[in-house]
C-alpha positions in Angstrom: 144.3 48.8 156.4 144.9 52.3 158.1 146.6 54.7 154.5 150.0 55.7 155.4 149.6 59.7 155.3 152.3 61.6 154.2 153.4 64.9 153.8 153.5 65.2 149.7 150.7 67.6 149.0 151.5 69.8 151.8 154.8 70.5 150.4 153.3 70.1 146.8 151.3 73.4 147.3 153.4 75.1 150.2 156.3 75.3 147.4 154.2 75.3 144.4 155.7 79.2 143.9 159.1 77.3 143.0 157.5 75.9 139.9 155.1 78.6 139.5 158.0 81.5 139.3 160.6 79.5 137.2 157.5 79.4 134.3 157.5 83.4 135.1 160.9 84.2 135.0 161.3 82.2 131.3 158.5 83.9 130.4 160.0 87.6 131.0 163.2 86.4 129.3 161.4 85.4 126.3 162.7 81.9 126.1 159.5 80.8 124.3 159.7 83.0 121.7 163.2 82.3 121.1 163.0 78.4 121.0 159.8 79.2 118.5 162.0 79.8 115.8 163.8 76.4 116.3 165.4 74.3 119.1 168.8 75.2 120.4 171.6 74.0 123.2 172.0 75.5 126.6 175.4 77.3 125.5 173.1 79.0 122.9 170.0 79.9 125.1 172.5 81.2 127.6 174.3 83.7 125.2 171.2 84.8 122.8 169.0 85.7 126.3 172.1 86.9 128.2 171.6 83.9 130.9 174.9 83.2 133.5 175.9 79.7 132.4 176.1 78.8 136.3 172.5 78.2 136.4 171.0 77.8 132.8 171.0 74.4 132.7 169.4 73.5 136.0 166.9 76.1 134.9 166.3 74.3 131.8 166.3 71.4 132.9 163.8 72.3 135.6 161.3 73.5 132.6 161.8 70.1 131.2 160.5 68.7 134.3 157.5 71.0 134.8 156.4 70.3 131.1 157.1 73.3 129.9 159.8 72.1 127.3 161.3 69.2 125.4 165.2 67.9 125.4 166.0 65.6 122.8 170.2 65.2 122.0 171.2 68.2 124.4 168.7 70.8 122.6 165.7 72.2 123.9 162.3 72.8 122.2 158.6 74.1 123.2 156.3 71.7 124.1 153.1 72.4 121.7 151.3 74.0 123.8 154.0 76.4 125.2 155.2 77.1 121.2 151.6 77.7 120.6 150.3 80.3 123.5 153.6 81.5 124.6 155.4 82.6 121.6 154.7 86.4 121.8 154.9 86.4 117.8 151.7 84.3 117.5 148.3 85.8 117.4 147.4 83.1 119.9 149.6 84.3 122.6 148.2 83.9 126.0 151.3 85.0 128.2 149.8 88.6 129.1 148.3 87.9 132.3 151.2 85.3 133.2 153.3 88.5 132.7 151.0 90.8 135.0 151.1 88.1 137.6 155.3 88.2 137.5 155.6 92.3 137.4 152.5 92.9 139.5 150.3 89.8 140.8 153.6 88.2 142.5 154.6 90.9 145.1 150.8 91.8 146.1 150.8 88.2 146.9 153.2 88.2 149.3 151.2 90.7 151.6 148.2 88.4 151.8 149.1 87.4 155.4 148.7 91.6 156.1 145.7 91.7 153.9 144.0 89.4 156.2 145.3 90.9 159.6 144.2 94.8 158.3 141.3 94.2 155.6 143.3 96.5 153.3 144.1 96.2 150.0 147.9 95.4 148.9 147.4 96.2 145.1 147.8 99.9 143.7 145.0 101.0 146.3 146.9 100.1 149.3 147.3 103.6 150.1 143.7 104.6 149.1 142.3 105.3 145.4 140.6 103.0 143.0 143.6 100.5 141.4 142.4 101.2 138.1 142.8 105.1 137.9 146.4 104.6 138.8 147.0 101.8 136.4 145.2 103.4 133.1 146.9 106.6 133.7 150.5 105.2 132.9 150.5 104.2 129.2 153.0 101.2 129.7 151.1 99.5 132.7 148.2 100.3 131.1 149.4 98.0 128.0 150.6 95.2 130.3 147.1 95.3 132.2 145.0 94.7 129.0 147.4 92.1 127.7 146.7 90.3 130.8 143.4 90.6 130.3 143.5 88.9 126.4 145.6 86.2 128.1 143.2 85.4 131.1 140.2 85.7 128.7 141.3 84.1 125.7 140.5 80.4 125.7 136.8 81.5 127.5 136.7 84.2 124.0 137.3 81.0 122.0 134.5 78.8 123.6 132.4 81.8 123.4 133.0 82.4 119.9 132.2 78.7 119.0 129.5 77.7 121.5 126.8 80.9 121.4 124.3 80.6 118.3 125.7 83.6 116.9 123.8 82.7 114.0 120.9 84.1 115.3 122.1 87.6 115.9 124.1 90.3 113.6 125.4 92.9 117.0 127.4 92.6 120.0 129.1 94.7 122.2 132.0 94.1 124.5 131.6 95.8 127.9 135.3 96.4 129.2 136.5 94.8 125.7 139.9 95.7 127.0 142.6 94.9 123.8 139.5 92.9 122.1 139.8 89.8 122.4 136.0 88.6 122.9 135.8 90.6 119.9 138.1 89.6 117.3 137.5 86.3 118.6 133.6 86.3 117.5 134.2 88.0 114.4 136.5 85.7 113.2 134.1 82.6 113.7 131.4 84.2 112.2 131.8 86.4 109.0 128.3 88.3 109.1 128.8 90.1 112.6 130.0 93.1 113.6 130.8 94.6 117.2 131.6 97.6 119.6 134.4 97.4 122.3 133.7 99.6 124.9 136.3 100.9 127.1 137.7 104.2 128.8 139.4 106.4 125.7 142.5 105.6 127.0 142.0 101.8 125.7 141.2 103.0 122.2 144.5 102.9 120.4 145.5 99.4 122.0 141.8 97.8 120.9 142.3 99.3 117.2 145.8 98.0 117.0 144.8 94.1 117.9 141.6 94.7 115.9 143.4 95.8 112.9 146.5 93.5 113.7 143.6 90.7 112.7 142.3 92.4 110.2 138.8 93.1 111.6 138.6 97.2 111.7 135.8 97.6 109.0 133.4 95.3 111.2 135.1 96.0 114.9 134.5 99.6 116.5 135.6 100.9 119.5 133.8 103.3 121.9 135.0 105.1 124.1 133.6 106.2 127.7 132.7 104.7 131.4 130.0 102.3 132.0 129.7 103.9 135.5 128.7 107.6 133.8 127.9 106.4 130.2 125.1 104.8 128.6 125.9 101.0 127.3 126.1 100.5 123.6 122.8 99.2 122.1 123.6 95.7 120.1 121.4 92.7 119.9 124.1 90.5 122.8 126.1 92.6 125.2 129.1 90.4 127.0 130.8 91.7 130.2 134.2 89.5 130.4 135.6 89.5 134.5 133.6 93.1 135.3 131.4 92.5 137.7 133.4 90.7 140.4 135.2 94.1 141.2 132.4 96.2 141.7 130.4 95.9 145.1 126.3 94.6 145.2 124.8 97.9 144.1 127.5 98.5 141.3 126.4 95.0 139.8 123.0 95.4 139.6 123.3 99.1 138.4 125.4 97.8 135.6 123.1 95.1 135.0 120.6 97.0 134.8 122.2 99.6 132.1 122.6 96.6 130.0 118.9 95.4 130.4 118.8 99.0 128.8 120.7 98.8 125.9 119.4 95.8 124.5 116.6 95.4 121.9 113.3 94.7 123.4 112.9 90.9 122.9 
C-alpha cells in the first residue's frame, strides 16, 4: 500500500518561526516571571504586562497550545519546566540566549538567503570587524551576550558538573567562563574545588556578580585577559565551553595547544 504523502512537515518547519517567536516575545514581556508568583486571568496578564486585550488571549491561548503554559478555570500558570528555567528570579534561569536570539539572533536570520548568495556575514561583522569587539565594547549588549551564553550552556554545566570525576582533581579553569556558569556549576557539586574564569577584563564585574550571587567568591576567581595574546591559567582540568567553533583551523589548534601548556604534566 503506496503512504499517502502529505504536506504537514513542510509547513511544520516552513512556519515553525510562528511558534518559535510567540515563545520570544512572552519571554521579552516577562510573562514567566509574572505567572511565577501565582496564576492569573487574561484581564490581569493584560493590565500587569501592559498587553492590548485585542490579542491577549489568542496569545495565551497559543502558549497553551505550544506547551508553554497551563489553563485551568480561565487562569493561566507555568508549566514546570517554563516556571523553573524561565522565571528570571530563579537561579536556574536559562532564558539568556532565548533573549539574544529575539534582540539579536532573529534579524541576522532573516539575511541567511544573502549570506549564502555573498559569503558575508550578517551579524555585527557585516560591515567588516570581528563581532565580538563591537559587542563587548557596549556594556549592555555585552550583558545580554553572556547571559545568553549561561542560558545555552547551562544544562551541558549541569551534566558536566555531575558526570566528570571531579573527585579526582582539586583545579579547573574556565576558558571564556563568560558570567560563570561552568563554574558555579562545578563548585556547587563538589565542595573541595576551586576555579578561575577566564575572560576579557570587561567580563570581570558580571562573572563576580553571579559568582557571588551563589555564594562561591572565596573559591571562584576571575582572570582577566585574551587567550589569543595571554597565557592560559594553569589548573589540573581546563574546560573551553562553545570557543573553538568560532575561530578558524590554525586558531584551534593554537589554543589547543596553549592549554596542553597550562596543564600539569600528567
Amino acid at each position: 500500500m503506496t503512504k499517502e504523502i502529505t504536506p504537514e512537515g513542510i509547513m511544520q518547519l516552513g512556519l515553525g518561526f510562528w511558534g518559535s517567536k510567540t515563545l520570544l516575545s512572552a519571554i521579552e514581556i516577562d510573562l514567566f516571571t509574572q505567572l511565577a508568583k501565582g496564576p492569573l486571568d487574561a484581564n490581569t496578564i493584560a493590565s500587569r504586562l501592559k498587553l492590548h486585550q485585542r490579542s491577549v488571549r489568542d496569545f495565551l491561548d497559543a502558549l497553551v497550545a505550544l506547551h508553554m503554559l497551563e489553563r485551568e478555570d480561565g487562569k493561566y500558570r507555568n508549566t514546570p519546566e517554563t516556571d523553573f528555567f524561565l522565571d528570571r528570579a530563579k537561579p536556574s534561569y536559562a532564558g539568556g540566549i532565548l533573549e539574544m536570539a529575539n534582540a539579536r539572533l532573529y534579524p541576522f536570520w532573516g539575511g541567511l538567503t544573502e549570506a549564502l548568495r555573498t559569503g558575508k556575514p550578517q551579524n555585527e561583522a557585516k560591515t567588516g570587524g570581528n563581532p565580538f569587539e563591537k559587542i563587548y565594547a557596549d556594556p549592555e549588549t555585552l550583558e545580554s551576550f553572556l547571559s545568553a551564553m549561561t542560558g545555552i550552556s547551562l544544562s551541558a554545566a549541569m551534566a558536566i558538573a555531575q558526570q566528570f570525576p571531579w573527585k579526582n582533581y582539586k583545579t579547573f579553569a574556565d576558558i571564556g567562563c563568560a558570567q560563570g556558569a561552568l563554574s558555579v556549576q562545578v563548585a556547587l557539586a563538589h565542595s573541595h574545588i576551586t576555579g578561575t574564569g577566564f575572560d576579557l577584563e570587561a567580563v570581570r564585574p558580571i562573572f563576580e556578580r553571579y559568582v557571588a550571587h551563589h555564594g562561591l567568591a572565596e573559591r571562584l576567581r576571575f582572570c582577566g585577559g585574551s587567550f589569543f595574546t595571554d597565557p592560559l591559567p594553569r589548573a589540573e582540568v581546563l574546560v573551553m565551553g562553545h570557543i573553538l567553533h568560532d575561530w578558524n583551523l590554525e586558531e584551534k589548534k593554537m589554543l589547543l595547544r596553549k592549554a596542553y601548556e597550562a596543564l600539569r604534566p600528567g
